[in-house]
C-alpha positions as CSV (number, residue, x, y, z in Angstrom):
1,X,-6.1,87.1,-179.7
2,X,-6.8,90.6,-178.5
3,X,-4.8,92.1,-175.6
4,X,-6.3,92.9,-172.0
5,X,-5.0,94.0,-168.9
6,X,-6.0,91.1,-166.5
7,X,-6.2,91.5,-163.1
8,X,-2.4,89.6,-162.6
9,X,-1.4,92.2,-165.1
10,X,-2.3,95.3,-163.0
11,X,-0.7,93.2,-160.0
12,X,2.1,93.1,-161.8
13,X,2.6,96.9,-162.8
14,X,1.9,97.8,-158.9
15,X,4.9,95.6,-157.7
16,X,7.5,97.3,-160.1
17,X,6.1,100.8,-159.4
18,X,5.9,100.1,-155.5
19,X,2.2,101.4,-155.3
20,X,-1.3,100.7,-154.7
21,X,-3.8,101.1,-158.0
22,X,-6.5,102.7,-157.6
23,X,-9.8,101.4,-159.8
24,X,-12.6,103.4,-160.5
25,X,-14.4,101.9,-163.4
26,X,-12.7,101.3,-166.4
27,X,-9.6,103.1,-165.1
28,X,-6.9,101.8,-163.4
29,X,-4.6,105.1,-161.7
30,X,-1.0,104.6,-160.4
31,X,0.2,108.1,-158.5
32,X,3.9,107.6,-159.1
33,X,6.2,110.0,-156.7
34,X,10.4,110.8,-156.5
35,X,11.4,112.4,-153.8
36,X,15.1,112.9,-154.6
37,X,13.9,114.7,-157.6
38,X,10.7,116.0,-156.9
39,X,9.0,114.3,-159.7
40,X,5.5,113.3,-159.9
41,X,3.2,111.5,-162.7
42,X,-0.2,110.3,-162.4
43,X,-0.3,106.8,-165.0
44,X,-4.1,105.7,-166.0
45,X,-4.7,102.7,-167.6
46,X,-8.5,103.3,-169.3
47,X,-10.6,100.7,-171.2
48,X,-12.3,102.7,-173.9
49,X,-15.7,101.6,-175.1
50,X,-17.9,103.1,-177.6
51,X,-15.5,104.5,-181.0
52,X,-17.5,104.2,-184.1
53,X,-17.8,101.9,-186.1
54,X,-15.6,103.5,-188.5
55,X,-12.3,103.7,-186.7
56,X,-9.8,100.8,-186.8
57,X,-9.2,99.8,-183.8
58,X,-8.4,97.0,-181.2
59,X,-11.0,95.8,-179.0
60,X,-10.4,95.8,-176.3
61,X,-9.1,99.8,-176.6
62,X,-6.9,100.7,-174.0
63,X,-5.8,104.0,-173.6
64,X,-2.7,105.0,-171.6
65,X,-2.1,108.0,-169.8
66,X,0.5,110.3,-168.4
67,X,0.1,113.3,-166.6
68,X,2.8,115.9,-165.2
69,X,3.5,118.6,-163.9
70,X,4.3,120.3,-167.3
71,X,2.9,118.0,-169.7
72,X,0.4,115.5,-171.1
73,X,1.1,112.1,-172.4
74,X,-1.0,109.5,-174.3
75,X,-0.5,106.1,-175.9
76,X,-3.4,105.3,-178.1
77,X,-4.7,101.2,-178.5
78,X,-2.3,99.6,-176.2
79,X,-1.1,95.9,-177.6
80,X,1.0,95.1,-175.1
81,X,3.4,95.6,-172.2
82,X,6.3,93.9,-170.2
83,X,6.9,94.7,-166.8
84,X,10.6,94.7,-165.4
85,X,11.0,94.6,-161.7
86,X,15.0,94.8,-162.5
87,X,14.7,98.3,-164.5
88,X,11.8,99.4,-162.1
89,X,10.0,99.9,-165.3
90,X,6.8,99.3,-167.4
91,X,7.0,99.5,-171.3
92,X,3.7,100.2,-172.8
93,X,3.5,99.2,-176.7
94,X,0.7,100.3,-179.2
95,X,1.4,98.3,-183.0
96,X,-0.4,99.0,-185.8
97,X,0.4,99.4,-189.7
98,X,3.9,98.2,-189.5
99,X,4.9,100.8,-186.8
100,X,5.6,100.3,-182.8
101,X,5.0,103.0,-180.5
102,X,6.1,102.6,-176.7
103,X,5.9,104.5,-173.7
104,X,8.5,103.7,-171.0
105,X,7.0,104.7,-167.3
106,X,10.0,103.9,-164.4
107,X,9.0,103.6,-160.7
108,X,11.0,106.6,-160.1
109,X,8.0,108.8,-161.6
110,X,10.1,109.3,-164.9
111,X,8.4,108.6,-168.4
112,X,9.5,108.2,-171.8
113,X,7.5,108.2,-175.5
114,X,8.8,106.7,-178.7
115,X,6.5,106.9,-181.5
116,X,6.1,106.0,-185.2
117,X,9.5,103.4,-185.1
118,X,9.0,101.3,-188.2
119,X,9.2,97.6,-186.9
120,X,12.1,96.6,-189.2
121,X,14.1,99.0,-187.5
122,X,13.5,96.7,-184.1
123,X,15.1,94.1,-185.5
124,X,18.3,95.8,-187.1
125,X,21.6,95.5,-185.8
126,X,21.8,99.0,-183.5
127,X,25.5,99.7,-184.6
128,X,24.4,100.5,-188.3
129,X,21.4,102.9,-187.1
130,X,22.2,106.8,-186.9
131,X,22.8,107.4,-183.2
132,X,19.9,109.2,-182.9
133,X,17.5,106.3,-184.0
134,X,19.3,103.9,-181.5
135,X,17.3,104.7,-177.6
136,X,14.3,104.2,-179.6
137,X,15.1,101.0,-181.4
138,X,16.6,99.7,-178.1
139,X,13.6,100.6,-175.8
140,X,11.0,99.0,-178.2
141,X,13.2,96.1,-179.4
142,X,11.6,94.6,-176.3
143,X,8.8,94.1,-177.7
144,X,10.1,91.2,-180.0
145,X,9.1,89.3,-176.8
146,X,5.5,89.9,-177.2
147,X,5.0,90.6,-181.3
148,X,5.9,87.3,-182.4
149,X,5.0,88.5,-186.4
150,X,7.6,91.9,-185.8
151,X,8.5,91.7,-189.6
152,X,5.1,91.9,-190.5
153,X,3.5,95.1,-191.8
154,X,-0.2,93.9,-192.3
155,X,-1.8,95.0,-189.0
């Protein structure tokens, strides 16, 4: 079954960034603020309607958003996401053709992208990746919880 932000869902990414969404249309906007470090981020959650026929995509398309003071962040076909109250954090996961791409937004107006990480590498034991690879494989190893078929390279 194809993934789509319910209503429960948006409810649920408010509560662990502490803000009101704001809806216009087919976006969803969360203005996320730090005062300690003076950072700010605007989050939109868009349904997309309309690609051509020709590109392979999800339907629903959901596109997510980050924008900065200094740059411009995107997440293409959203799949998934888990929302941690804990971590005051949302994880964002796109999955197609055997990779996982995640973007890690945290309540404190912070954000994180981790793109292209094969789905085999999720599932590896962390002590045997190069220490570069491991904050990646960590981050999106979460998503074992939503991707039952993580193994799988066929979508």
């Amino acid at each position: 079954m194809a993934f789509s932000f319910s209503d429960t869902d948006i409810d649920r990414i408010a509560s662990v960034f502490d803000v009101a969404p704001e809806k216009d249309g087919r976006i969803v906007r969360f203005d996320l603020s730090d005062e300690e470090s003076g950072r700010r981020i605007t989050v939109e959650l868009s349904r997309v309607e309309g690609l051509p026929e020709n590109v392979e995509a999800p339907e629903p398309f959901y596109l997510i958003s980050v924008y900065a003071h200094s740059s411009f962040l995107q997440l293409q076909g959203c799949t998934g996401f888990i929302a941690s109250q804990e971590l005051g954090e949302v994880i964002f996961f796109a999955r197609q053709g055997g990779v996982t791409n995640g973007m890690v937004i945290e309540r404190e107006a912070a954000c994180s992208l981790y793109a292209n990480v094969g789905n085999q590498m999720l599932s590896t034991d962390f002590t045997e990746l190069p220490s570069e690879l491991i904050m990646s494989s960590v981050a999106l190893s979460m998503s074992e919880t939503i991707f039952s078929d993580l193994n799988d390279d066929s979508e």
